[in-house]
Backbone atoms as SQL, in Angstrom:
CREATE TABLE atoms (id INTEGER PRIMARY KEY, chain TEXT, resi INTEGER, resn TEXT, atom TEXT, x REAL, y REAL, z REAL);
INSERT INTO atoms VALUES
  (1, 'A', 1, 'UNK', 'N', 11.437, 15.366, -9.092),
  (2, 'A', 1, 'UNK', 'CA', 11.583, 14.408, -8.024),
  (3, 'A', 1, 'UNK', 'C', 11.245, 13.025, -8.580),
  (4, 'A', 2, 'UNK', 'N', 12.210, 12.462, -8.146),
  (5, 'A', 2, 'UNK', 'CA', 12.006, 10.776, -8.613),
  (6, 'A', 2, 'UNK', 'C', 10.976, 10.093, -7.978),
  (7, 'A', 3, 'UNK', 'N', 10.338, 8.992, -8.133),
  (8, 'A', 3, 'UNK', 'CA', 9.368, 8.152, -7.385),
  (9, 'A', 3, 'UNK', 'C', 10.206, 7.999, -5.896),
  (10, 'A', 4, 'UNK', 'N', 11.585, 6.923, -6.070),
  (11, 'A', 4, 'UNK', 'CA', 12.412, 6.969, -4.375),
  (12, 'A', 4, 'UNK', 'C', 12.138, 8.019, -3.714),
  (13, 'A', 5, 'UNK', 'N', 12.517, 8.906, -4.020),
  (14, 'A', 5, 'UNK', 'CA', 12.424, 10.327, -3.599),
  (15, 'A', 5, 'UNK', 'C', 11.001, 10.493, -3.010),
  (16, 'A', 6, 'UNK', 'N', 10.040, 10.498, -3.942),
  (17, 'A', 6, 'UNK', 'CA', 8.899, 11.019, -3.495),
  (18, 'A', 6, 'UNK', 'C', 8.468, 9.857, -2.321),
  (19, 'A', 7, 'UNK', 'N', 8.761, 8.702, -2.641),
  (20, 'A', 7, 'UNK', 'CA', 8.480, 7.824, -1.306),
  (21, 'A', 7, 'UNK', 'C', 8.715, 8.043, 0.052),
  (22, 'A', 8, 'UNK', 'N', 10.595, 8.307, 0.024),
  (23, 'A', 8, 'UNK', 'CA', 11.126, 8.693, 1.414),
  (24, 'A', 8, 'UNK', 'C', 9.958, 10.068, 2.102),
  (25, 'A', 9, 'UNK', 'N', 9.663, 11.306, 0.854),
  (26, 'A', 9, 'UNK', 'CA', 9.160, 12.263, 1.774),
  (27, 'A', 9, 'UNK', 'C', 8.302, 11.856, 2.017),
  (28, 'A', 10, 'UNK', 'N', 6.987, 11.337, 1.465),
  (29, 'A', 10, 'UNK', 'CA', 5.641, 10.948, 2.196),
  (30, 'A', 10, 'UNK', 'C', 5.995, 9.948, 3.437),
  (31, 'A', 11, 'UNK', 'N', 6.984, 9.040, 3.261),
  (32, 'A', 11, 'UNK', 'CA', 7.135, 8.182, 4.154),
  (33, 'A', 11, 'UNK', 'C', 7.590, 9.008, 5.322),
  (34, 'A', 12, 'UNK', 'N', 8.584, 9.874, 5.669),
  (35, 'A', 12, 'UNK', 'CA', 8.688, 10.643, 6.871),
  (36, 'A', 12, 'UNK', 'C', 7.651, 11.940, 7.308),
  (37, 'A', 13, 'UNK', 'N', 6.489, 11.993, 6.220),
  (38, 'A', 13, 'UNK', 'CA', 5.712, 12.667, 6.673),
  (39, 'A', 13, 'UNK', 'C', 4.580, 12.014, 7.451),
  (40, 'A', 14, 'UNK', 'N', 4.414, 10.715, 6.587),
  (41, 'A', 14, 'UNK', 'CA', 3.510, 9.774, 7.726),
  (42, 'A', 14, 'UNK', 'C', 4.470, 9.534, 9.050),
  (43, 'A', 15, 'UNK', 'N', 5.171, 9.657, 9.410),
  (44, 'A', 15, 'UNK', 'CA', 6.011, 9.498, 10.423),
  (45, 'A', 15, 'UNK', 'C', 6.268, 10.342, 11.544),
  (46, 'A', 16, 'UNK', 'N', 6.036, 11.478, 11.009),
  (47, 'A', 16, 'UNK', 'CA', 5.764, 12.842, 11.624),
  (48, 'A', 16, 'UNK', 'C', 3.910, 13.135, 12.160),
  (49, 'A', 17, 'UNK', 'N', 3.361, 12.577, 11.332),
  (50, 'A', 17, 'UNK', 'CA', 1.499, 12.577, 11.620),
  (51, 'A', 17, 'UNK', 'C', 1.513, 11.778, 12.969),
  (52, 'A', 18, 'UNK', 'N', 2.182, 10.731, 12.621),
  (53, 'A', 18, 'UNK', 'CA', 2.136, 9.642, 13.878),
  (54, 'A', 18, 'UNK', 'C', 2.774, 10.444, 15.326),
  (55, 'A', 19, 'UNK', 'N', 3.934, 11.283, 15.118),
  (56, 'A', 19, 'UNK', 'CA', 4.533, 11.346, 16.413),
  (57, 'A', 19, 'UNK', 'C', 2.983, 12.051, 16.790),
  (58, 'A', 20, 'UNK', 'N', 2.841, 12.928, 15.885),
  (59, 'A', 20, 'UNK', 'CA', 1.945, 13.851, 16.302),
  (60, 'A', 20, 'UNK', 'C', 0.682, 13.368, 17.296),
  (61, 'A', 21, 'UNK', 'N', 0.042, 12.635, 16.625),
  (62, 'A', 21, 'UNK', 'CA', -1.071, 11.372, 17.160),
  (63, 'A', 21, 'UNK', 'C', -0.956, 11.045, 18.080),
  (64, 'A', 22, 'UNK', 'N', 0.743, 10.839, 19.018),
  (65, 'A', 22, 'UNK', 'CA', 1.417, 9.820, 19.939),
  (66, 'A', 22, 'UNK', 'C', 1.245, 11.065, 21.108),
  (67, 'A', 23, 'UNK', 'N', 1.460, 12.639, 20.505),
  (68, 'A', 23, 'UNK', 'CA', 1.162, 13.685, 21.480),
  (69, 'A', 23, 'UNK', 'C', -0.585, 14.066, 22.156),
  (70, 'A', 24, 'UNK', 'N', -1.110, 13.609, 20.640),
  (71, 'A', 24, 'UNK', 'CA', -2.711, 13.844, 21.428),
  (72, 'A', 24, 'UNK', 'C', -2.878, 12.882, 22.243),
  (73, 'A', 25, 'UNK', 'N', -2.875, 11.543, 21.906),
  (74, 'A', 25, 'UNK', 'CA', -3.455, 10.640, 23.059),
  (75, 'A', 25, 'UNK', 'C', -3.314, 10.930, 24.856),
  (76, 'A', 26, 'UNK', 'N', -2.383, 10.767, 25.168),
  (77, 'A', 26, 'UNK', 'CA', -2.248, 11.246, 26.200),
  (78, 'A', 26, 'UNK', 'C', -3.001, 12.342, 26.996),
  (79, 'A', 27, 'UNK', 'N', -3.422, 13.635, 26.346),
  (80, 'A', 27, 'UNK', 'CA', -3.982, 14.454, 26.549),
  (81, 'A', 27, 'UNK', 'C', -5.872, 14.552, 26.728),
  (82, 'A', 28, 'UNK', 'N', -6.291, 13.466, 25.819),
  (83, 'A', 28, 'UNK', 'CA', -7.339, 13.764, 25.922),
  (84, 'A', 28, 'UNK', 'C', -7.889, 12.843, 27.195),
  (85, 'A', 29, 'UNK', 'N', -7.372, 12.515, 28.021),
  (86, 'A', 29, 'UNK', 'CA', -8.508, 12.108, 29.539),
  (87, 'A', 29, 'UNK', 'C', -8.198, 13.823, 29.881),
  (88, 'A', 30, 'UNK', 'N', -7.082, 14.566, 29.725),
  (89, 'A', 30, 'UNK', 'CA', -7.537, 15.625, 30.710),
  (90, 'A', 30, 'UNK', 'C', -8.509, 16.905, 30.143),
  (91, 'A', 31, 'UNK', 'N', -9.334, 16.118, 28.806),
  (92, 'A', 31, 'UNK', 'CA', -11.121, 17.078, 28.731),
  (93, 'A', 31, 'UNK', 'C', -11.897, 17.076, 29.405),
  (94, 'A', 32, 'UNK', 'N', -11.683, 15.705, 30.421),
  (95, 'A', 32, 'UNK', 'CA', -12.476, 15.559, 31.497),
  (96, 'A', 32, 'UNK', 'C', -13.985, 15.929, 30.500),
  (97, 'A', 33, 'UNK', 'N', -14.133, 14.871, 29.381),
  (98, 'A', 33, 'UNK', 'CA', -15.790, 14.861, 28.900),
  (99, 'A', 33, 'UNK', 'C', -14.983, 13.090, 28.107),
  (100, 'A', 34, 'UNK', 'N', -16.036, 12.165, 28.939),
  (101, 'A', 34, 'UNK', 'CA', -16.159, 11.281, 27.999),
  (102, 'A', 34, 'UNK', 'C', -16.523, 11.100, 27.091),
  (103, 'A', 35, 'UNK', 'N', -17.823, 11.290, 26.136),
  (104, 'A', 35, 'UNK', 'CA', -18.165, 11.700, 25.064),
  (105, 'A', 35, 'UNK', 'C', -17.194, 12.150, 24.194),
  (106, 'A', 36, 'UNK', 'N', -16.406, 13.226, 24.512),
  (107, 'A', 36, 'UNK', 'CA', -15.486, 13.927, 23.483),
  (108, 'A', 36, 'UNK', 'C', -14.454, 13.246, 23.431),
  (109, 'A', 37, 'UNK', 'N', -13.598, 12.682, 24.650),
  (110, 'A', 37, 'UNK', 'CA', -12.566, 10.941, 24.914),
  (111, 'A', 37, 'UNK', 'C', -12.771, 10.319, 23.754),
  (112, 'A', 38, 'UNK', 'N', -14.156, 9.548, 23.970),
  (113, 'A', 38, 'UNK', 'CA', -14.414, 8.420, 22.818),
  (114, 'A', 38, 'UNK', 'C', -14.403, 8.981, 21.911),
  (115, 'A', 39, 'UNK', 'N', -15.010, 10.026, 21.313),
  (116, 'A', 39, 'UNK', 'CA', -14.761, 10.545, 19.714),
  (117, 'A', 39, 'UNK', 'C', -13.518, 10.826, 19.457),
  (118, 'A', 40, 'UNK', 'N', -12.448, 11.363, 20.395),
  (119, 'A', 40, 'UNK', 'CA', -11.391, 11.614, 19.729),
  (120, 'A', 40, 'UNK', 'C', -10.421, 9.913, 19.668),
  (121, 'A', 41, 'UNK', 'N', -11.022, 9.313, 20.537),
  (122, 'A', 41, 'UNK', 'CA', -9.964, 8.265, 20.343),
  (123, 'A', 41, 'UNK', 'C', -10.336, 7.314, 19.127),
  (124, 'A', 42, 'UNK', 'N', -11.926, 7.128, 18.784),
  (125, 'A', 42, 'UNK', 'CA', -11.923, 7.139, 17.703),
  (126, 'A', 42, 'UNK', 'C', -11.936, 7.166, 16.439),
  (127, 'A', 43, 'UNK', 'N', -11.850, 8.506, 16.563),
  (128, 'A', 43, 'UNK', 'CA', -11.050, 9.179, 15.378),
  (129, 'A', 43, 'UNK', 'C', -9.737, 9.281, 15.155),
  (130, 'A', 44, 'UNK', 'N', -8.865, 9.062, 16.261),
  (131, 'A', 44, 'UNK', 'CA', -7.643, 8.992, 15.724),
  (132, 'A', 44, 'UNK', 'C', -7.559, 7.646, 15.726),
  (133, 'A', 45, 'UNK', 'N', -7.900, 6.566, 15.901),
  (134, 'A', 45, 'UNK', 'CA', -8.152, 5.186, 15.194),
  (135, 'A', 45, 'UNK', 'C', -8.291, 5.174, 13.692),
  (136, 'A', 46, 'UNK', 'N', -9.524, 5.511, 13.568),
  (137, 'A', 46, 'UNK', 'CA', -9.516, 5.614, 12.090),
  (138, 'A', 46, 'UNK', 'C', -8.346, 6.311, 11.359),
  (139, 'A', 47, 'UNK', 'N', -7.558, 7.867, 11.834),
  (140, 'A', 47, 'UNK', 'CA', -6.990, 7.933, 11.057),
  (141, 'A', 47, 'UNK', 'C', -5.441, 7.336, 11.137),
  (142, 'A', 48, 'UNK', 'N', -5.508, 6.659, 12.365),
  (143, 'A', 48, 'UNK', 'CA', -4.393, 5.762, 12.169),
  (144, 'A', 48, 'UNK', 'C', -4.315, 4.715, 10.810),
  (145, 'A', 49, 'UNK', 'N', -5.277, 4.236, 10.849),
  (146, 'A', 49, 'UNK', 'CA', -5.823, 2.954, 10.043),
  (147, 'A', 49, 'UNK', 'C', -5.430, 3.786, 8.385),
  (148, 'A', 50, 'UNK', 'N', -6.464, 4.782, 8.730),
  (149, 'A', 50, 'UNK', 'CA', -5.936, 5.451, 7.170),
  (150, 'A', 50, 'UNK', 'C', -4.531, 5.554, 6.789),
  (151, 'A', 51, 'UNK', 'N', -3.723, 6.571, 7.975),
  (152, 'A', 51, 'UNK', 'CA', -2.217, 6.397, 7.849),
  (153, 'A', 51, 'UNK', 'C', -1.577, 5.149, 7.078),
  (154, 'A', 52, 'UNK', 'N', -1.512, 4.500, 7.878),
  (155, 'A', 52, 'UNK', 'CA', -1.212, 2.844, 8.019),
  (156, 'A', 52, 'UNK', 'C', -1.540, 2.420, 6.620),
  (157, 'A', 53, 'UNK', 'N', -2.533, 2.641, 6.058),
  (158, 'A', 53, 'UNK', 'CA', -3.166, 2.178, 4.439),
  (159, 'A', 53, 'UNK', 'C', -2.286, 2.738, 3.315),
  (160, 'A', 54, 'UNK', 'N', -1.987, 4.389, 3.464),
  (161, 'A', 54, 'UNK', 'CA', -1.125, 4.999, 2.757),
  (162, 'A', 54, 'UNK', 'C', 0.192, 4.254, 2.794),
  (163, 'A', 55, 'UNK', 'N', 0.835, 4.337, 4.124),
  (164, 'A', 55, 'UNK', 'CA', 2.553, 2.975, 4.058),
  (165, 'A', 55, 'UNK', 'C', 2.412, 2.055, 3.340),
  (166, 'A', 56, 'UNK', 'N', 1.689, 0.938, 3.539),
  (167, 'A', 56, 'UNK', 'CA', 1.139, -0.083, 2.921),
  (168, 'A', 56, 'UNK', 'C', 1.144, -0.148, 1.088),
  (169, 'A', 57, 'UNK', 'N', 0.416, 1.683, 1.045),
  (170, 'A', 57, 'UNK', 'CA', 0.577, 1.727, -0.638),
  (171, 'A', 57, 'UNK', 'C', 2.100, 1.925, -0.981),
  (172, 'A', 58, 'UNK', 'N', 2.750, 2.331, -0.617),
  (173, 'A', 58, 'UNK', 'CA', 3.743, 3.015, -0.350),
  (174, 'A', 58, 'UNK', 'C', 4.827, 1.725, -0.608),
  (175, 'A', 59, 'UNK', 'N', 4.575, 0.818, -0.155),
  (176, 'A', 59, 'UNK', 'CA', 5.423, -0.558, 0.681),
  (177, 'A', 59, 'UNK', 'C', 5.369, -1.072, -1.193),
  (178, 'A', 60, 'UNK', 'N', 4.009, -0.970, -1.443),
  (179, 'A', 60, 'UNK', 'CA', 3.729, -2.024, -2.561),
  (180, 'A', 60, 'UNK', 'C', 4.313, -1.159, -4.158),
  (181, 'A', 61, 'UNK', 'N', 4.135, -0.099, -4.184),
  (182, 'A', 61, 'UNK', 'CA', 5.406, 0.716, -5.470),
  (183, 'A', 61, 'UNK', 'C', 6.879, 0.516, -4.948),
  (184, 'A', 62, 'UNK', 'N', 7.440, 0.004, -3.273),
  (185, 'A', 62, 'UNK', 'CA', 8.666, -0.101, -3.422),
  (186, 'A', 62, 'UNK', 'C', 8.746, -1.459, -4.189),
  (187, 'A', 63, 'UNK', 'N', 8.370, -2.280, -3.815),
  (188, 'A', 63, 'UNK', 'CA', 8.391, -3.878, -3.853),
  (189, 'A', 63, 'UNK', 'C', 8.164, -3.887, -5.634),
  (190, 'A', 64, 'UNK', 'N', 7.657, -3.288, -5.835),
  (191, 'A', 64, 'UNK', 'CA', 7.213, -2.943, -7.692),
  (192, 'A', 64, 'UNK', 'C', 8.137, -2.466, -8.234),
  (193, 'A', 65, 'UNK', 'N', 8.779, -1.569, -7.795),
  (194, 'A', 65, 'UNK', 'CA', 9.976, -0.838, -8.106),
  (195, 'A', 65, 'UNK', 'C', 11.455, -2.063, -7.855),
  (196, 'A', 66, 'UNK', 'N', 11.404, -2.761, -7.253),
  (197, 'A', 66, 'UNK', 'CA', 12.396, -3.463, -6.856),
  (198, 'A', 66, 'UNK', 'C', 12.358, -4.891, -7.825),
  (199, 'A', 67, 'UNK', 'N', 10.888, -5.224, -7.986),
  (200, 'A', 67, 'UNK', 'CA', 11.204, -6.278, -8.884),
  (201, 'A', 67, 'UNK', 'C', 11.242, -5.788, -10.037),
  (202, 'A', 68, 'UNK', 'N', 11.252, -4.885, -10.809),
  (203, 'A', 68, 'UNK', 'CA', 11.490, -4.552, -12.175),
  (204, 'A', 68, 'UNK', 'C', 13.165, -4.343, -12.281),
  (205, 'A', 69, 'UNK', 'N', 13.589, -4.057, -11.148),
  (206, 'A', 69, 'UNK', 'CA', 15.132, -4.076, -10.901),
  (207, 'A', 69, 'UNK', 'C', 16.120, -5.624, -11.863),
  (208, 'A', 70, 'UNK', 'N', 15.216, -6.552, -11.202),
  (209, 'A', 70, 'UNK', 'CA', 15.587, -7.710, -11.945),
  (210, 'A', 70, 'UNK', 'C', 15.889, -8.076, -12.977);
C-alpha cells in the first residue's frame, strides 16, 4: 500500500469514528445520571480533539507529498 492509499483509508476511518460519536451524543441524556452525561461528553470531547489531531497529521504528509511533486 502506497502512502495516498494509506491516507484515504485512515482518512475514512476517522470518518466513520465520527459518524459513530454523532450516534452516542444524542443518547446519553437518556442515562438519566448526570455525572455519567458529563463524563461521557467529556470524553468524547477529548476524543474528538484527538481524532481531529490525527486529520491534521494526515493533512500535513498530504501537503508534503504535494510539494515534493514540484
Amino acid at each position: 500500500m502506497e502512502r495516498p492509499e494509506a491516507i484515504a483509508q485512515i482518512r475514512e476511518a476517522c470518518k466513520g469514528i465520527a459518524q459513530q460519536f454523532m450516534k452516542i451524543h444524542p443518547a446519553v441524556p437518556q442515562l438519566r445520571d448526570g455525572e455519567t452525561a458529563d463524563a461521557f461528553y467529556r470524553t468524547l470531547h477529548q476524543m474528538t480533539v484527538e481524532l481531529e489531531t490525527l486529520k491534521k497529521m494526515l493533512g500535513k504528509l498530504e501537503r508534503a507529498d504535494a510539494s515534493t511533486e514540484l
